[in-house]
C-alpha positions in Angstrom: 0.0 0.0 0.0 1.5 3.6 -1.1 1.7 5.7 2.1 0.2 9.2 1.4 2.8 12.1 2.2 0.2 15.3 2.4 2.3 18.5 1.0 2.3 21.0 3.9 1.8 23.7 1.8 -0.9 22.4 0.1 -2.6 21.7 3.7 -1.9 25.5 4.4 -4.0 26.6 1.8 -6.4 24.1 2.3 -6.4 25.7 5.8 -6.5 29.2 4.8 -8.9 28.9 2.5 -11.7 27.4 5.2 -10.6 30.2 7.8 -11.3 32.8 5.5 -14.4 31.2 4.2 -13.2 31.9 0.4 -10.4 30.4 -1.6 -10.4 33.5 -3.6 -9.3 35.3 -0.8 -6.7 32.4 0.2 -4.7 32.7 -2.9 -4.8 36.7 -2.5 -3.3 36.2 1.4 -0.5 33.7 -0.1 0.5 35.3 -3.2 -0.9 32.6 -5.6 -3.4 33.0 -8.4 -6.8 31.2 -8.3 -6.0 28.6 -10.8 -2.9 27.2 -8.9 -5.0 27.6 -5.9 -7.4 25.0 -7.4 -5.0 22.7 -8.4 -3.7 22.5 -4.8 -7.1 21.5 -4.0 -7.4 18.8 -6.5 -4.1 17.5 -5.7 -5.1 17.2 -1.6 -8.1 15.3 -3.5 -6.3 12.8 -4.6 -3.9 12.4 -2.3 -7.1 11.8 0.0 -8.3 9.3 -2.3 -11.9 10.4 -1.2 -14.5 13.7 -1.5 -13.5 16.8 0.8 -15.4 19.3 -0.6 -19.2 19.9 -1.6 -21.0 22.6 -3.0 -23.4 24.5 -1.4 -24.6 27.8 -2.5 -21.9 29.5 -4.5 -19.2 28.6 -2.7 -17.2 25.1 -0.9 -18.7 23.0 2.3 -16.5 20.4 3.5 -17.6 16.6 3.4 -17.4 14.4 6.8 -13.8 13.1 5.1 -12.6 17.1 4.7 -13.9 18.2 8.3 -11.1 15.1 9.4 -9.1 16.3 7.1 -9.0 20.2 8.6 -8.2 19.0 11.9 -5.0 17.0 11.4 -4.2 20.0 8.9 -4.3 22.3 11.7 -2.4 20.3 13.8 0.3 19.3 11.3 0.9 23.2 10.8 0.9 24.1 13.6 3.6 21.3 14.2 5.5 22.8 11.3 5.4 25.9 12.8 6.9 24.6 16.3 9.4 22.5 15.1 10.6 25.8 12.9 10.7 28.0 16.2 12.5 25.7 18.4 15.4 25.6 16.0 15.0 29.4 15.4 14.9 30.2 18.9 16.7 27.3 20.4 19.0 29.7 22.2 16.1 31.7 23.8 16.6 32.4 27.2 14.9 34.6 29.9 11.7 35.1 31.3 7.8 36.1 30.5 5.6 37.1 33.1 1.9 36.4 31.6 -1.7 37.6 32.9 -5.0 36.6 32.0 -8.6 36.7 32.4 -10.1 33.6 33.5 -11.6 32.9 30.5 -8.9 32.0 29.0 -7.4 30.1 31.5 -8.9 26.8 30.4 -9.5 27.4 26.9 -5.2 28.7 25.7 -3.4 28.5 28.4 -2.4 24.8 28.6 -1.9 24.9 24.9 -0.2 27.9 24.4 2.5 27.3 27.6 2.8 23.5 26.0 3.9 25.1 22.6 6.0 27.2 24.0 7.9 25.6 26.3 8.5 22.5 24.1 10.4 25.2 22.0 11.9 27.6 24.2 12.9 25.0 26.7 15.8 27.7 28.5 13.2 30.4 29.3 11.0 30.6 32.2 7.3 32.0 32.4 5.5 33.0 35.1 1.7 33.1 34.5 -1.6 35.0 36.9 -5.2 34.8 36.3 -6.8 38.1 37.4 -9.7 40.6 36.4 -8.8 43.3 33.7 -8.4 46.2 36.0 -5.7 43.9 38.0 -4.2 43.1 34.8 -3.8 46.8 33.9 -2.7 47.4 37.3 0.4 45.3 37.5 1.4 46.1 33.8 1.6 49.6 34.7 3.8 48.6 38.0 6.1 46.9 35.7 4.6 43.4 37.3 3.9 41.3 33.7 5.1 41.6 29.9 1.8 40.8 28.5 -1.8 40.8 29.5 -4.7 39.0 27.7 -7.9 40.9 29.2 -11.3 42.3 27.7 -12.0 45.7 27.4 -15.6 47.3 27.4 -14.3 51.1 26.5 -14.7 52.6 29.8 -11.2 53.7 29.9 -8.7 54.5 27.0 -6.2 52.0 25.6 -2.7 52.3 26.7 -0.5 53.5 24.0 1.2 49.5 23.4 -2.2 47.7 23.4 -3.6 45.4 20.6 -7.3 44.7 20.0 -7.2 41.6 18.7 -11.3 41.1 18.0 -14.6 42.7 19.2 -16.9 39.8 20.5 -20.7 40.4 21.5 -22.0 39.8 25.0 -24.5 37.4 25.5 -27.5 36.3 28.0 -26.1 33.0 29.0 -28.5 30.6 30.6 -28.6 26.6 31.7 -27.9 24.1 29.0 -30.8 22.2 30.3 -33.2 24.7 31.8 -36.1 21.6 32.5 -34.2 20.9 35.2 -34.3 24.3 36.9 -37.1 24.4 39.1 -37.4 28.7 39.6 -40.5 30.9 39.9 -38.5 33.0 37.3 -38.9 30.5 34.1 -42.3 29.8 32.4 -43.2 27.9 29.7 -44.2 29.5 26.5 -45.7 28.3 23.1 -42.3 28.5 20.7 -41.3 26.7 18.1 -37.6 26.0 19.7 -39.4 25.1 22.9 -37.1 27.9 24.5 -38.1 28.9 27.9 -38.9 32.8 29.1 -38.9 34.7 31.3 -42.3 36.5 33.5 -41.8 39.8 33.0 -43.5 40.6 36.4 -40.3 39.1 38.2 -37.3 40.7 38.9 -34.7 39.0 36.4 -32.3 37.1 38.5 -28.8 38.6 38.0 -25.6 35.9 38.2 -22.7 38.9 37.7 -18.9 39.0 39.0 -18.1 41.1 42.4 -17.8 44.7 42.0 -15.7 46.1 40.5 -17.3 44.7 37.2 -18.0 46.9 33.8 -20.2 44.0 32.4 -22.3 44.3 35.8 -22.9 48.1 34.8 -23.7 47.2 31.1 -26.0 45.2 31.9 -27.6 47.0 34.8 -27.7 49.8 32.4 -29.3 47.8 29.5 -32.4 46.6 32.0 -33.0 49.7 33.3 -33.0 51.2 30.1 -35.9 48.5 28.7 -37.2 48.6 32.0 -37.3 45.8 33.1 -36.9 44.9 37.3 -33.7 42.9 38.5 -32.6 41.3 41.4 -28.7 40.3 42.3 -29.6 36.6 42.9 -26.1 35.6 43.0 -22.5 37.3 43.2 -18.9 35.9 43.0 -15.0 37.0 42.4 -15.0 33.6 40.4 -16.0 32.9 36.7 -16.0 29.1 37.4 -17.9 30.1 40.6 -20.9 31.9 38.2 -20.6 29.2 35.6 -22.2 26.7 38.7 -24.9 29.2 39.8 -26.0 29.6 35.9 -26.3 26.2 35.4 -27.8 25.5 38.4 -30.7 27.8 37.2 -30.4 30.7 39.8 -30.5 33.5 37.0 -29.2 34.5 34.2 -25.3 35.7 33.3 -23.9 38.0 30.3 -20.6 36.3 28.6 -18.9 36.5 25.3 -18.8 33.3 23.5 -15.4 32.9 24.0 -15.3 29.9 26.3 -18.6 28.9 26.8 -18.3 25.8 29.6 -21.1 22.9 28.0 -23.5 23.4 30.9 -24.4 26.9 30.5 -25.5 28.1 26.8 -26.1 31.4 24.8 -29.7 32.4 25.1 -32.1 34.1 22.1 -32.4 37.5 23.6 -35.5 38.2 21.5 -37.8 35.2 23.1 -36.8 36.2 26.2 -37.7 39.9 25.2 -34.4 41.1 27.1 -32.0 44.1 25.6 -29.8 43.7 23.7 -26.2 44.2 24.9 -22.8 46.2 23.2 -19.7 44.1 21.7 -16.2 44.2 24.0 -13.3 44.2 22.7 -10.5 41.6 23.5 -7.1 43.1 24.0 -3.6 42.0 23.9 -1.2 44.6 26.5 2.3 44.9 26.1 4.3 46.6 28.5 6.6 48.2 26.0 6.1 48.6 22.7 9.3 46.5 21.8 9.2 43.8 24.0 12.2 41.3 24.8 12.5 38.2 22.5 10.9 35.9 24.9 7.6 38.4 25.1 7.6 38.9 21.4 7.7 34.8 20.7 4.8 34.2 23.7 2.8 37.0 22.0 2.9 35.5 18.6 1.7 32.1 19.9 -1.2 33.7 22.2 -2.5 35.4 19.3 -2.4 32.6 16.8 -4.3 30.3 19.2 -7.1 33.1 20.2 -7.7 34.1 16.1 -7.5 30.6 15.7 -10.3 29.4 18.5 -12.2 32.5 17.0 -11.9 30.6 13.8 -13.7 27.7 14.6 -15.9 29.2 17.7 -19.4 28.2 16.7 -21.3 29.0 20.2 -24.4 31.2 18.6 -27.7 32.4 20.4 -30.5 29.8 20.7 
């Protein structure tokens, strides 16, 4: 049996092309025309030896066989790209300090600290979950390099900060609100069998400790439409919020970014509830020219978060 040797950078086009939902645009990012473009697409065919794309509309789909296909792709690359900086930086020493939100925590943070340290084996980081305005804080004492945090636009960016994407918030809910057994939910006639909520009862609020800025978009929001509230349930903790939402005590607001699998995003519009602003999610440097180390952690933190964006797929329901 002839053993298949996929072409890496036919795989990167094959990758491009689905994260930028167009193939046209792929062989505009890479330098390629459309025609040679297509025959790399062909020539992954065959290699295959089976279907990996269908059409739908006027554009591509991926078959079952292509979906497969995408995943080892990305992690082939990204491979690629590792094996590639450990012998470029294979002399790297020092050290990174590192904040985040705890958001992130779960979903990058393993994978990006894997990454890099299998390359950069000689330099040393030093990582901290915190809250944005703690974040900001220590980067401004000269306490951390970098800072992954969201930003809602009540104060200005500091001169070396990145927005890396804006992301909406979201009522999050229960996954499996039959369960919750609350004077707040009601059945109503709808054709996704979504539950509401009685608009004669304060809307349970499940919101981090003060001091928040989601706590005071929302607050704003309801008051706004409004609609009465009640704080059912306060923490310092995300993972702490994530339990009292899908325990059915009220309702959260969240980006997408994240979502655990027992809490969901929630249709707004059935639940006739405001609708909330985008934040924006921000990469902060402490200098604008950071020290190699920095630089090479920075790179891989915002490869993984455009690429988790890539594939994020959590949507109101």
């Amino acid at each position: 049996m002839t053993q298949v040797m996929f072409d890496l950078d036919v795989l990167r086009t094959f990758s491009t092309g689905m994260a930028l939902g167009s193939y046209a645009r792929a062989a505009d990012k890479l330098g390629r025309s459309t025609s040679a473009v297509s025959a790399q697409l062909k020539k992954l065919e065959s290699q295959a030896g089976t279907v990996l794309f269908r059409k739908e509309g006027r554009g591509l789909a991926l078959t079952d066989a292509g979906e497969t296909l995408l995943a080892y792709a990305h992690r082939m690359l990204e491979l690629n790209e590792e094996a590639s900086a450990a012998l470029r930086g294979a002399d790297l020493q020092g050290w990174v300090r590192l904040g985040l939100q705890e958001d992130f925590g779960e979903t990058l943070l393993p994978a990006v600290l894997g990454r890099f340290a299998r390359a950069h084996p000689k330099v040393r980081i030093e990582a901290c979950v915190a809250r944005s305005g703690e974040l900001r804080e220590r980067l401004e004492l000269g306490q951390l390099d970098l800072a992954l945090a969201w930003d809602a636009g009540d104060q200005p960016l500091s001169p070396h900060a990145e927005r890396v994407a804006r992301l909406p918030l979201l009522w999050i809910g229960p996954t499996a609100p039959e369960r919750v057994d609350a004077p707040w939910w009601t059945e109503r006639e709808h054709r996704a069998g979504v539950r509401a909520v009685k608009s004669k009862e304060p809307l349970p609020l499940i919101m981090l400790d003060a001091p928040c800025p989601l706590r005071e978009i929302v607050i704003t929001a309801l008051d706004r439409a409004g609609l009465p509230w009640r704080r059912a349930f306060g923490s310092a903790s995300l993972a702490a919020l994530w339990a009292a939402t899908s325990a059915g005590l009220g309702l959260t607001v969240r980006t997408p970014f994240g979502l655990p699998s027992q809490v969901r995003a929630l249709d707004r519009s059935v639940l006739s509830l405001p609708a909330l602003p985008q934040i924006s999610l921000v990469l902060y440097r402490a200098q604008a020219r950071a020290e190699a180390p920095a630089s090479r952690l920075a790179t891989l933190l915002l490869e993984a978060v455009r690429q988790h964006l890539q594939v994020e797929t959590v949507q109101p329901r």
